[in-house]
Backbone atoms as SQL, in Angstrom:
CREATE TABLE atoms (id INTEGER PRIMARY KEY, chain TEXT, resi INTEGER, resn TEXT, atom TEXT, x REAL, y REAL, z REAL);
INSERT INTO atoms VALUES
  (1, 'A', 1, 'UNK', 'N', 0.848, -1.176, 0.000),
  (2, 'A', 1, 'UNK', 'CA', 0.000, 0.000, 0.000),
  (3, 'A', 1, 'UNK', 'C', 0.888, 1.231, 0.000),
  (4, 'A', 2, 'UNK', 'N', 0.521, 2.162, -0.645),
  (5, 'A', 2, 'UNK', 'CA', 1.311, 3.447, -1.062),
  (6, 'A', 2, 'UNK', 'C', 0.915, 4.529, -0.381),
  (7, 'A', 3, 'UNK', 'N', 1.407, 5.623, 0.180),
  (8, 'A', 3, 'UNK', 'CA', 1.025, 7.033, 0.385),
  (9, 'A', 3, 'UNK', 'C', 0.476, 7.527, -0.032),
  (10, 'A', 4, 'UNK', 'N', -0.101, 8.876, 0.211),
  (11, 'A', 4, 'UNK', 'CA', -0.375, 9.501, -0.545),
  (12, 'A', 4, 'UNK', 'C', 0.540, 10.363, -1.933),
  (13, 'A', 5, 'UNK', 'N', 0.168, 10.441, -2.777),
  (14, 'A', 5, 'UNK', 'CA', 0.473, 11.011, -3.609),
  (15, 'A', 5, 'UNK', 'C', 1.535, 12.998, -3.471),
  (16, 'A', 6, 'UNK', 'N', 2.816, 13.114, -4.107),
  (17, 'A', 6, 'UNK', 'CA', 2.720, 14.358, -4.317),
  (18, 'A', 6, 'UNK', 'C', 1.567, 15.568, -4.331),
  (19, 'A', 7, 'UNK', 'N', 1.922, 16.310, -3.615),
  (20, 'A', 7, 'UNK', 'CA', 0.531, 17.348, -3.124),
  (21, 'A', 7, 'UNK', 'C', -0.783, 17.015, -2.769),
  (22, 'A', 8, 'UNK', 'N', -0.874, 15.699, -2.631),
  (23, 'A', 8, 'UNK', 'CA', -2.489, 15.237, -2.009),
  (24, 'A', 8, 'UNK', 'C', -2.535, 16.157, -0.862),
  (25, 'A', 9, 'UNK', 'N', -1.717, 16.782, -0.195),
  (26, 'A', 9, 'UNK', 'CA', -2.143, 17.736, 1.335),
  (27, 'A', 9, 'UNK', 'C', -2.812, 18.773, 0.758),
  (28, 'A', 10, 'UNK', 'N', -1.717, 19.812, -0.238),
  (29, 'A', 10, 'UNK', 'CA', -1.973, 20.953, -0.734),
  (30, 'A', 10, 'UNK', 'C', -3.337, 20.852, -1.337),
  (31, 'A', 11, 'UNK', 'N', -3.482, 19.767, -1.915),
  (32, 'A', 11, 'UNK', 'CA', -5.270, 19.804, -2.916),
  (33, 'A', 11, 'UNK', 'C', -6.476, 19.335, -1.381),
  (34, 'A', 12, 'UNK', 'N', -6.223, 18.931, -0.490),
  (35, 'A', 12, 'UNK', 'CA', -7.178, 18.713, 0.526),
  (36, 'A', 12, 'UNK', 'C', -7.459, 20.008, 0.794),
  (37, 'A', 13, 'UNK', 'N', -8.768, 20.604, 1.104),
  (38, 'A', 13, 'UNK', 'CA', -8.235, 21.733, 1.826),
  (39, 'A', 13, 'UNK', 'C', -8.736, 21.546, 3.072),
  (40, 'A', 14, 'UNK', 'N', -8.060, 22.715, 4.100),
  (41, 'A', 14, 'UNK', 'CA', -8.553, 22.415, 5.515),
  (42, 'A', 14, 'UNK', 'C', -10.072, 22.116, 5.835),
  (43, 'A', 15, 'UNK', 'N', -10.673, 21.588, 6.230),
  (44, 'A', 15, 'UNK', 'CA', -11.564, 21.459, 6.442),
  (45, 'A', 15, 'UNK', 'C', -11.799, 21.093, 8.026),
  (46, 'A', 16, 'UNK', 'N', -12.858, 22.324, 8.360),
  (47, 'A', 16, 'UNK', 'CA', -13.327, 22.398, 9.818),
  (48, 'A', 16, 'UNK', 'C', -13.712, 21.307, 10.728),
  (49, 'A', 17, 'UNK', 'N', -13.918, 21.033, 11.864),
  (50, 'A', 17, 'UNK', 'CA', -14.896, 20.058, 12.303),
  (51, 'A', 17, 'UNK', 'C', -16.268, 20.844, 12.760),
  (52, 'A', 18, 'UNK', 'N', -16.938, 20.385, 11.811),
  (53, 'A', 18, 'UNK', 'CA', -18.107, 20.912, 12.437),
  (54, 'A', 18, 'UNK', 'C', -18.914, 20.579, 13.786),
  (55, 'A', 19, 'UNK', 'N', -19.608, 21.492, 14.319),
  (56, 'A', 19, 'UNK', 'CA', -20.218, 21.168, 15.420),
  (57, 'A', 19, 'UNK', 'C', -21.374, 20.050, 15.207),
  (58, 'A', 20, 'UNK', 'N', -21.274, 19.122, 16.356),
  (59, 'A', 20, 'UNK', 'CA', -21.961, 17.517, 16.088),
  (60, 'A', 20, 'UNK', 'C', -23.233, 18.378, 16.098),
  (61, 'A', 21, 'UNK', 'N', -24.076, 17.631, 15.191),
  (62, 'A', 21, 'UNK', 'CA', -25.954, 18.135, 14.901),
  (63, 'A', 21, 'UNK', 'C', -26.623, 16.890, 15.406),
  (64, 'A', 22, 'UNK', 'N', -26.720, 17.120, 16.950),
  (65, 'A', 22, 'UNK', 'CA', -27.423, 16.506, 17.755),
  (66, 'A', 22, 'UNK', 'C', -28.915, 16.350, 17.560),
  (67, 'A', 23, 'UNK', 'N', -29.628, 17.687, 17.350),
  (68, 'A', 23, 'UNK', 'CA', -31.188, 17.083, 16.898),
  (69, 'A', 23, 'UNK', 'C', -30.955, 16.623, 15.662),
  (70, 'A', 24, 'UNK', 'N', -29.975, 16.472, 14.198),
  (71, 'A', 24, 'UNK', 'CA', -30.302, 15.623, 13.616),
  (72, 'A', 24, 'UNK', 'C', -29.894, 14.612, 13.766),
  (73, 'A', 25, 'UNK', 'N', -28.457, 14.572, 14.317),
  (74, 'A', 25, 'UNK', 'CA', -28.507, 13.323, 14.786),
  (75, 'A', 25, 'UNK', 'C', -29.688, 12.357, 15.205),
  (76, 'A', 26, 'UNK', 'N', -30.463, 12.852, 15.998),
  (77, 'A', 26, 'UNK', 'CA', -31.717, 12.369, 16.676),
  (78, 'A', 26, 'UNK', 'C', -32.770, 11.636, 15.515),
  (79, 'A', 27, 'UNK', 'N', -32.456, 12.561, 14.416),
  (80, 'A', 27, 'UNK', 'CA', -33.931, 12.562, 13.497),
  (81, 'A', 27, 'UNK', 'C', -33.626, 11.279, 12.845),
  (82, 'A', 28, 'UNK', 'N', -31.964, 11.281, 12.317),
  (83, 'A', 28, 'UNK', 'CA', -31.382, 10.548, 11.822),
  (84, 'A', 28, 'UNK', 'C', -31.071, 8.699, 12.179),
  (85, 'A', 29, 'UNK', 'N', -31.526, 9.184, 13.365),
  (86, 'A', 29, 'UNK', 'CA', -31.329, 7.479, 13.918),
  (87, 'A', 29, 'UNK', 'C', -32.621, 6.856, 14.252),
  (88, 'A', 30, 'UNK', 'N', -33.470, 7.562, 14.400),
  (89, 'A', 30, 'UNK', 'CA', -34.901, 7.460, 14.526),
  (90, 'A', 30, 'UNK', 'C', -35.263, 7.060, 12.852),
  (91, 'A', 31, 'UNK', 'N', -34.292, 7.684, 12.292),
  (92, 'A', 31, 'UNK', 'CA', -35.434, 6.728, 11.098),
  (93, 'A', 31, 'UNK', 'C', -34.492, 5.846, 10.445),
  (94, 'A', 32, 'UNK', 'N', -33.190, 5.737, 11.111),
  (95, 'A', 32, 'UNK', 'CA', -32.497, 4.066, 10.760),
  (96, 'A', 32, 'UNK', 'C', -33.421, 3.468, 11.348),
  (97, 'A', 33, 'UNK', 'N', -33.291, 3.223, 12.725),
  (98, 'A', 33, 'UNK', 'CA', -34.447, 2.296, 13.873),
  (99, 'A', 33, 'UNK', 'C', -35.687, 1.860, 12.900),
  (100, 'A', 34, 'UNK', 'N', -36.399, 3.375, 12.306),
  (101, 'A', 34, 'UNK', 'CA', -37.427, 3.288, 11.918),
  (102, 'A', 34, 'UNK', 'C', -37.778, 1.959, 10.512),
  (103, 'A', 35, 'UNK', 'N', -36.513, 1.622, 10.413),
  (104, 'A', 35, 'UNK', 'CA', -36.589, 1.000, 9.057),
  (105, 'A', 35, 'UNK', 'C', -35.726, 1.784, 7.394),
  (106, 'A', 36, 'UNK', 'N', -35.190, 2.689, 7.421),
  (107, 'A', 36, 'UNK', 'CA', -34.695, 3.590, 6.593),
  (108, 'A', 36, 'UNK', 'C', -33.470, 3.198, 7.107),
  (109, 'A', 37, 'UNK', 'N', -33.173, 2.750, 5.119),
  (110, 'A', 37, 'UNK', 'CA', -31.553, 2.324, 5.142),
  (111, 'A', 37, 'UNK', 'C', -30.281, 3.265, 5.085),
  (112, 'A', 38, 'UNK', 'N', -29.000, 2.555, 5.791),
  (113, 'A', 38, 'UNK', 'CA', -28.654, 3.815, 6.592),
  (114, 'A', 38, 'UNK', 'C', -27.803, 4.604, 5.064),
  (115, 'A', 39, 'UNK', 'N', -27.744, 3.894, 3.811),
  (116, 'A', 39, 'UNK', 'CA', -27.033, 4.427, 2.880),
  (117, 'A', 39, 'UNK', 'C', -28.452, 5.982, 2.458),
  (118, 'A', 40, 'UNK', 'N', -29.579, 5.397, 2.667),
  (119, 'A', 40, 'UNK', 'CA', -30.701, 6.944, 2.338),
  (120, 'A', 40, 'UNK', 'C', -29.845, 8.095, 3.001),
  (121, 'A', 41, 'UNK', 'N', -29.745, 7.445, 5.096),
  (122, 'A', 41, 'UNK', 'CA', -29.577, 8.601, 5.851),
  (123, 'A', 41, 'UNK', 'C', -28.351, 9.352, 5.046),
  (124, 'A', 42, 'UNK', 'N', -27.482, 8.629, 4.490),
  (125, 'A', 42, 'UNK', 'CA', -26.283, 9.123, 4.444),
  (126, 'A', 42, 'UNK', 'C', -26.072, 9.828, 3.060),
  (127, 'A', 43, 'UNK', 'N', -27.183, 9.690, 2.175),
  (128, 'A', 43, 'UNK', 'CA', -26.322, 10.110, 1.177),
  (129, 'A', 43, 'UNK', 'C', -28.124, 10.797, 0.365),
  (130, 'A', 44, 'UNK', 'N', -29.273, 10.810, 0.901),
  (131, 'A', 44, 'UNK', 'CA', -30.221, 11.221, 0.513),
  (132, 'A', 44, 'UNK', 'C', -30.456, 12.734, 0.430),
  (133, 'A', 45, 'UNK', 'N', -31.338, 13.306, -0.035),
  (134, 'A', 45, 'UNK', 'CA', -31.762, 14.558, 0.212),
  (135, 'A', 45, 'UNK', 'C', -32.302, 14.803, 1.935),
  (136, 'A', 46, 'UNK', 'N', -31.763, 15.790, 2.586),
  (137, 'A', 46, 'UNK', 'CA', -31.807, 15.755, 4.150),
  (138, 'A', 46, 'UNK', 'C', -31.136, 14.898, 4.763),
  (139, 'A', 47, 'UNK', 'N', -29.799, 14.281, 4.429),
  (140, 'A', 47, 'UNK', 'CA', -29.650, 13.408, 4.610),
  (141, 'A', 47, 'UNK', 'C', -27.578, 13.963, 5.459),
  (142, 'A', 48, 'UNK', 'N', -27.087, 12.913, 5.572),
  (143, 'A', 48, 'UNK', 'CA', -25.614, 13.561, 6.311),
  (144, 'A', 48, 'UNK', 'C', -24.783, 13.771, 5.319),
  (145, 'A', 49, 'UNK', 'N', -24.951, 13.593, 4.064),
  (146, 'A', 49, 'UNK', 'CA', -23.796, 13.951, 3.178),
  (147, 'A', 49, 'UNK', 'C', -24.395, 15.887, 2.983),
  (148, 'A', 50, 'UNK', 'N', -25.746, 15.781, 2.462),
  (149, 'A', 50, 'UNK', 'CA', -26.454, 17.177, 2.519),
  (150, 'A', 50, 'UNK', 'C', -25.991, 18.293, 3.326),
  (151, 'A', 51, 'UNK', 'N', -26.339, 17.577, 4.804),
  (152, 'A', 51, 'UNK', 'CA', -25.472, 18.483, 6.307),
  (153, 'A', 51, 'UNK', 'C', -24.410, 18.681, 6.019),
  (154, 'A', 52, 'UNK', 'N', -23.378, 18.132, 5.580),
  (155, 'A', 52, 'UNK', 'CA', -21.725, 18.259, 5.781),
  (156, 'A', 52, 'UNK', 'C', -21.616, 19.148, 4.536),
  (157, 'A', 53, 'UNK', 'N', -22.339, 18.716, 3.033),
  (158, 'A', 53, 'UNK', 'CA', -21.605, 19.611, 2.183),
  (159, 'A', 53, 'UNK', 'C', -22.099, 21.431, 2.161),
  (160, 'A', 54, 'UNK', 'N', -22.938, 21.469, 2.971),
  (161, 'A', 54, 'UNK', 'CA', -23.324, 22.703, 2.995),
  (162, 'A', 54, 'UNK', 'C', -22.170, 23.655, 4.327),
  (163, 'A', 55, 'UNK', 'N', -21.249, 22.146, 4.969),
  (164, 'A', 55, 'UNK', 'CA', -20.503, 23.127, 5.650),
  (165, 'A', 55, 'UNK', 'C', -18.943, 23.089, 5.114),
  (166, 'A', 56, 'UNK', 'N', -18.756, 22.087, 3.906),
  (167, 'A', 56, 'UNK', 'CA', -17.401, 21.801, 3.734),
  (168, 'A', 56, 'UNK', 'C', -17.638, 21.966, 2.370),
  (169, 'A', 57, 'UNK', 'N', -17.872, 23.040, 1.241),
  (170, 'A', 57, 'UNK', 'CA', -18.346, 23.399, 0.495),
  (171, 'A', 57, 'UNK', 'C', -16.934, 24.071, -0.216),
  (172, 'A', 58, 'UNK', 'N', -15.966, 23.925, 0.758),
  (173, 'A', 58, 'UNK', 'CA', -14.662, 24.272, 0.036),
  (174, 'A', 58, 'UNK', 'C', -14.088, 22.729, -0.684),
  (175, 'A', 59, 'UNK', 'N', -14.429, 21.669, -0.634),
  (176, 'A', 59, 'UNK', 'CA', -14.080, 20.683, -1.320),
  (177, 'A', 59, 'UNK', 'C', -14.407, 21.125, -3.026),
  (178, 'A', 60, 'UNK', 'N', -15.365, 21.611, -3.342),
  (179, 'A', 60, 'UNK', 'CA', -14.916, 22.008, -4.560),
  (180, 'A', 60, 'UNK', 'C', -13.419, 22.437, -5.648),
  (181, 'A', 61, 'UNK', 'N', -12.703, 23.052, -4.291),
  (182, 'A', 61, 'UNK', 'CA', -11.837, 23.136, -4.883),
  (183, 'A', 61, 'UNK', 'C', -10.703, 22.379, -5.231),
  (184, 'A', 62, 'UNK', 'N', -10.817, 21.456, -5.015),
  (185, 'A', 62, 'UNK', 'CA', -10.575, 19.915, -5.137),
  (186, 'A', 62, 'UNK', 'C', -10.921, 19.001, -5.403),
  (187, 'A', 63, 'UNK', 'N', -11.982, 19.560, -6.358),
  (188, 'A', 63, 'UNK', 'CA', -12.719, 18.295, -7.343),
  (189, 'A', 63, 'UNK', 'C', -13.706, 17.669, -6.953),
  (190, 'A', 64, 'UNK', 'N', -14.140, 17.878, -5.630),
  (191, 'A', 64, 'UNK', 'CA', -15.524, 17.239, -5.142),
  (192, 'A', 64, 'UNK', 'C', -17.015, 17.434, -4.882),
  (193, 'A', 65, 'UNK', 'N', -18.079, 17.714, -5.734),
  (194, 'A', 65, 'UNK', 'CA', -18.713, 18.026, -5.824),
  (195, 'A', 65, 'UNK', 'C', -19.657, 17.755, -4.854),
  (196, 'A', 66, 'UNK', 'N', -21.157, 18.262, -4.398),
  (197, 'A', 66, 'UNK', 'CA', -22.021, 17.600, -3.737),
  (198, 'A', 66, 'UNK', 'C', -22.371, 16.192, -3.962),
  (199, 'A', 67, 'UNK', 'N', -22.568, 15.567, -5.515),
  (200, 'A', 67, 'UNK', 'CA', -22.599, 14.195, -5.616),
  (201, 'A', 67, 'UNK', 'C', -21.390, 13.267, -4.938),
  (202, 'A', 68, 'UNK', 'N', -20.397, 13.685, -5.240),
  (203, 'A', 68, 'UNK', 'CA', -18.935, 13.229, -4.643),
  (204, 'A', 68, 'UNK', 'C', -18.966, 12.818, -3.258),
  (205, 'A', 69, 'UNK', 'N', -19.582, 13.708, -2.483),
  (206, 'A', 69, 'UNK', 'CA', -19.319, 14.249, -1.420),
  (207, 'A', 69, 'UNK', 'C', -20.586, 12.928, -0.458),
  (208, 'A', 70, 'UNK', 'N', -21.500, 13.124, -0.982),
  (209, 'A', 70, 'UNK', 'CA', -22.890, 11.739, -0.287),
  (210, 'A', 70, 'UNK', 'C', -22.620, 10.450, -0.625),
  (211, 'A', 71, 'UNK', 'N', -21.505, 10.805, -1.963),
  (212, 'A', 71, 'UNK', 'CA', -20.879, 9.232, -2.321),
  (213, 'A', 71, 'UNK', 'C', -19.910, 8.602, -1.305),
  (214, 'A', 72, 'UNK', 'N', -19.294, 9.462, -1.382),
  (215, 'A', 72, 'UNK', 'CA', -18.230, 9.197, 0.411),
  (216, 'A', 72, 'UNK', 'C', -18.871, 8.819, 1.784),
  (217, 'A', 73, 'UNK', 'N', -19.836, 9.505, 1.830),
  (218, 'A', 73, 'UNK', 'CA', -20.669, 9.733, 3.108),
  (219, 'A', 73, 'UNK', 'C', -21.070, 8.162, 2.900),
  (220, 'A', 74, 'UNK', 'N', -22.217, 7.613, 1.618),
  (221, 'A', 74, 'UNK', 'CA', -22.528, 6.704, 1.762),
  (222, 'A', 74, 'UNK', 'C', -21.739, 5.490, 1.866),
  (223, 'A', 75, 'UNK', 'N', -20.374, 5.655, 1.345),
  (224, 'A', 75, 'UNK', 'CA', -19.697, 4.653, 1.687),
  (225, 'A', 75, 'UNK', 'C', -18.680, 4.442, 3.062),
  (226, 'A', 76, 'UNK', 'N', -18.746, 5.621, 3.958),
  (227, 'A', 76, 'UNK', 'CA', -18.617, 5.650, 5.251),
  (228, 'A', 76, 'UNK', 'C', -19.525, 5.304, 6.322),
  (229, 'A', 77, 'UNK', 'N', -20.939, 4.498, 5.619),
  (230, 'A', 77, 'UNK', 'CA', -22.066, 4.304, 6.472),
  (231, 'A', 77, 'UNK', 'C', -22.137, 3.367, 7.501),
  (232, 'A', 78, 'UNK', 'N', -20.691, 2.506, 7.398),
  (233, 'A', 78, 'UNK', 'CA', -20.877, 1.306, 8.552),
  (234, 'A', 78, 'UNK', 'C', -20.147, 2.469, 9.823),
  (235, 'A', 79, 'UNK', 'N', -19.824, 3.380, 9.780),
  (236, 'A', 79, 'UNK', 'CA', -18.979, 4.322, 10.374),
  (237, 'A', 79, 'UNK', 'C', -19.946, 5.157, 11.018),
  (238, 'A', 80, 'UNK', 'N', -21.045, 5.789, 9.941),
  (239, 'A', 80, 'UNK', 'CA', -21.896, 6.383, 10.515),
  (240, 'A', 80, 'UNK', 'C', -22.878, 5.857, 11.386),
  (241, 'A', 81, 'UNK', 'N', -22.978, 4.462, 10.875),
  (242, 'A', 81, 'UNK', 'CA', -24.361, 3.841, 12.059),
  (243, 'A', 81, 'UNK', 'C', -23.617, 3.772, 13.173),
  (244, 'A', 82, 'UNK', 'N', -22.026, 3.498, 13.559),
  (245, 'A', 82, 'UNK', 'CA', -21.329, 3.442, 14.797),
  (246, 'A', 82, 'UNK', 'C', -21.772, 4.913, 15.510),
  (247, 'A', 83, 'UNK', 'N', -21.621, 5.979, 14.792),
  (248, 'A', 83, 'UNK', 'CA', -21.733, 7.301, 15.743),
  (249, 'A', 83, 'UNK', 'C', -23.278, 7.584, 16.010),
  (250, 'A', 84, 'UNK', 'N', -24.184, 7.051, 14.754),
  (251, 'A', 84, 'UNK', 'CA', -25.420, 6.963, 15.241),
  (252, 'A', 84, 'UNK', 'C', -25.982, 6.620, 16.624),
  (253, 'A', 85, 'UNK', 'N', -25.789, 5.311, 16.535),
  (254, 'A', 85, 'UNK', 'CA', -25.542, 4.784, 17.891),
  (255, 'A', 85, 'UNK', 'C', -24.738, 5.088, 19.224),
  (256, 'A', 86, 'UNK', 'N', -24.185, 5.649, 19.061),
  (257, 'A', 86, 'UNK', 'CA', -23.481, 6.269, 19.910),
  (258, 'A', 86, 'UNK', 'C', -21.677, 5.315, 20.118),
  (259, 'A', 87, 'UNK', 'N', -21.260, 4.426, 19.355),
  (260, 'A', 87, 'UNK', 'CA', -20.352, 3.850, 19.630),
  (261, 'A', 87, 'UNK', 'C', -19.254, 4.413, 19.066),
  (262, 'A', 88, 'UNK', 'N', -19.044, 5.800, 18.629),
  (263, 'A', 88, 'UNK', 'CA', -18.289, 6.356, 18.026),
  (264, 'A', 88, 'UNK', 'C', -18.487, 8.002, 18.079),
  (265, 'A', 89, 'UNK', 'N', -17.314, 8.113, 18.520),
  (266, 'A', 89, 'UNK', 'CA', -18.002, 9.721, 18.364),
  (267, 'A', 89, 'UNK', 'C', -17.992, 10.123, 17.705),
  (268, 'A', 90, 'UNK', 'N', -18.783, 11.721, 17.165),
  (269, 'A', 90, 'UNK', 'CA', -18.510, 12.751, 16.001),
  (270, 'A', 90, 'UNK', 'C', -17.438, 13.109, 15.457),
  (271, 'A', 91, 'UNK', 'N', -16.248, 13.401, 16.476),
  (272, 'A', 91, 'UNK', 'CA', -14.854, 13.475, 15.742),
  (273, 'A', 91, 'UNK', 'C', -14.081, 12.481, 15.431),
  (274, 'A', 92, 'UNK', 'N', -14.389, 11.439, 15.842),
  (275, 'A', 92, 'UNK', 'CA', -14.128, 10.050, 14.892),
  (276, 'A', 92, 'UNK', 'C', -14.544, 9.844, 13.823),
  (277, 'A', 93, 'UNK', 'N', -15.782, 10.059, 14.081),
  (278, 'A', 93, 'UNK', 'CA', -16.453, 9.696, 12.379),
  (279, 'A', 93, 'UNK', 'C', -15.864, 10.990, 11.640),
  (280, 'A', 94, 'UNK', 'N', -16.186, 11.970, 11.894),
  (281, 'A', 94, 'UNK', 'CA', -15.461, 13.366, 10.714),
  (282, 'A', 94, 'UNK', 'C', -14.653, 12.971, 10.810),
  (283, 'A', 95, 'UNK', 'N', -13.056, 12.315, 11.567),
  (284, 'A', 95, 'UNK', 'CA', -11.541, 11.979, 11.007),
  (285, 'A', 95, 'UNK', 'C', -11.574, 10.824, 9.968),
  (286, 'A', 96, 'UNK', 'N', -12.092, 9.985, 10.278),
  (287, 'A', 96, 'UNK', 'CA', -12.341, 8.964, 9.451),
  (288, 'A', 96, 'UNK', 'C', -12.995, 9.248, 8.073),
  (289, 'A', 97, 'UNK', 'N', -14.200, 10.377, 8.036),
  (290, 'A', 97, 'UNK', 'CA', -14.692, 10.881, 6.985),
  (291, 'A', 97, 'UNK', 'C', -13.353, 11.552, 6.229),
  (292, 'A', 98, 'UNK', 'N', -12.638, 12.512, 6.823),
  (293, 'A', 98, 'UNK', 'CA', -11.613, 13.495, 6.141),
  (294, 'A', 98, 'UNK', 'C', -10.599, 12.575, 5.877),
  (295, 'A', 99, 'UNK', 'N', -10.152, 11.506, 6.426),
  (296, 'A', 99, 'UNK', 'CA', -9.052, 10.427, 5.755),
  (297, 'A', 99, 'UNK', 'C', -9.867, 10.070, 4.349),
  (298, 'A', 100, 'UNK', 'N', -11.311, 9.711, 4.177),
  (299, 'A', 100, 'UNK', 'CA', -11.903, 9.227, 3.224),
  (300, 'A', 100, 'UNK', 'C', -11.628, 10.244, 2.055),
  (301, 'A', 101, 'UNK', 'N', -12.078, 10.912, 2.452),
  (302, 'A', 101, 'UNK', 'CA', -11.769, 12.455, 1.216),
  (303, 'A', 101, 'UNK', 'C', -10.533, 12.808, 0.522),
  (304, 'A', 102, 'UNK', 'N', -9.215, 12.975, 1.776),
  (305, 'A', 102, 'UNK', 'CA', -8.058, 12.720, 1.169),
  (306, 'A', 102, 'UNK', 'C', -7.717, 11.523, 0.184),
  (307, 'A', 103, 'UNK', 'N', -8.018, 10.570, 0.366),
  (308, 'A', 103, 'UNK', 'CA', -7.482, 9.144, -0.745),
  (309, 'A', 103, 'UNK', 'C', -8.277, 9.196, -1.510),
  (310, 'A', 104, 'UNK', 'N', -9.449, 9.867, -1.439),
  (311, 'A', 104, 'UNK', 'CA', -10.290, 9.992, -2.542),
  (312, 'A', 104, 'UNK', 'C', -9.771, 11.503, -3.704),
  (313, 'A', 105, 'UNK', 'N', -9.170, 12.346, -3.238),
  (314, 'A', 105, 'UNK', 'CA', -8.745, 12.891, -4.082),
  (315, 'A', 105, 'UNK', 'C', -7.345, 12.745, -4.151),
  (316, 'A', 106, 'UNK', 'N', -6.489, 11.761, -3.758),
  (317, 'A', 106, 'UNK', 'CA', -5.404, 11.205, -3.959),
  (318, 'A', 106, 'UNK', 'C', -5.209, 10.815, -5.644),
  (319, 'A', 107, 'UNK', 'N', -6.511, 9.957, -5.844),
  (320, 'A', 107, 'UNK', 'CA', -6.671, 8.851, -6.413),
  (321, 'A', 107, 'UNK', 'C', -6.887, 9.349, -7.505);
């Protein structure tokens, strides 16, 4: 397995941690429970890719669009049902999300 790539840092850009969204959190696990699969929560309209790209909206400049962006999310979903649940926290899952992003624009 290889590194990252020449300038994969410089093309990431910083990206914040946002503050955990506890009532959606709430809404969000209530309707995993509810039967709603957790790739919808994650990558649907209202959904956690939606939440995040409206705050990390500087990934554009690095090639990642809003579709990009719920595509990641949804494939970070065994990650997200952990913080859903509470077996993971928020800044775990966002580090784990922002490692995802980097190799994704590594690549």
């Amino acid at each position: 397995m290889t590194g990252p790539g020449p300038g994969a840092a410089a093309r990431l850009p910083a990206l914040h941690l946002p503050d955990e969204p506890l009532g959606r959190k709430a809404e969000w696990r209530s309707s995993v429970l509810g039967g709603t699969a957790q790739r919808v929560v994650a990558g649907d309209d209202g959904g956690v890719g939606e939440w995040l790209w409206c705050r990390w909206r500087a990934l554009q400049r690095a090639g990642i669009d809003e579709p990009g962006l719920r595509a990641i999310v949804v494939g970070s979903r065994r990650e997200l049902g952990l913080w859903l649940h509470g077996d993971r926290t928020w800044v775990q899952y966002c580090s784990g999300l922002i490692g995802r992003i980097g190799r994704r624009i590594d690549s």
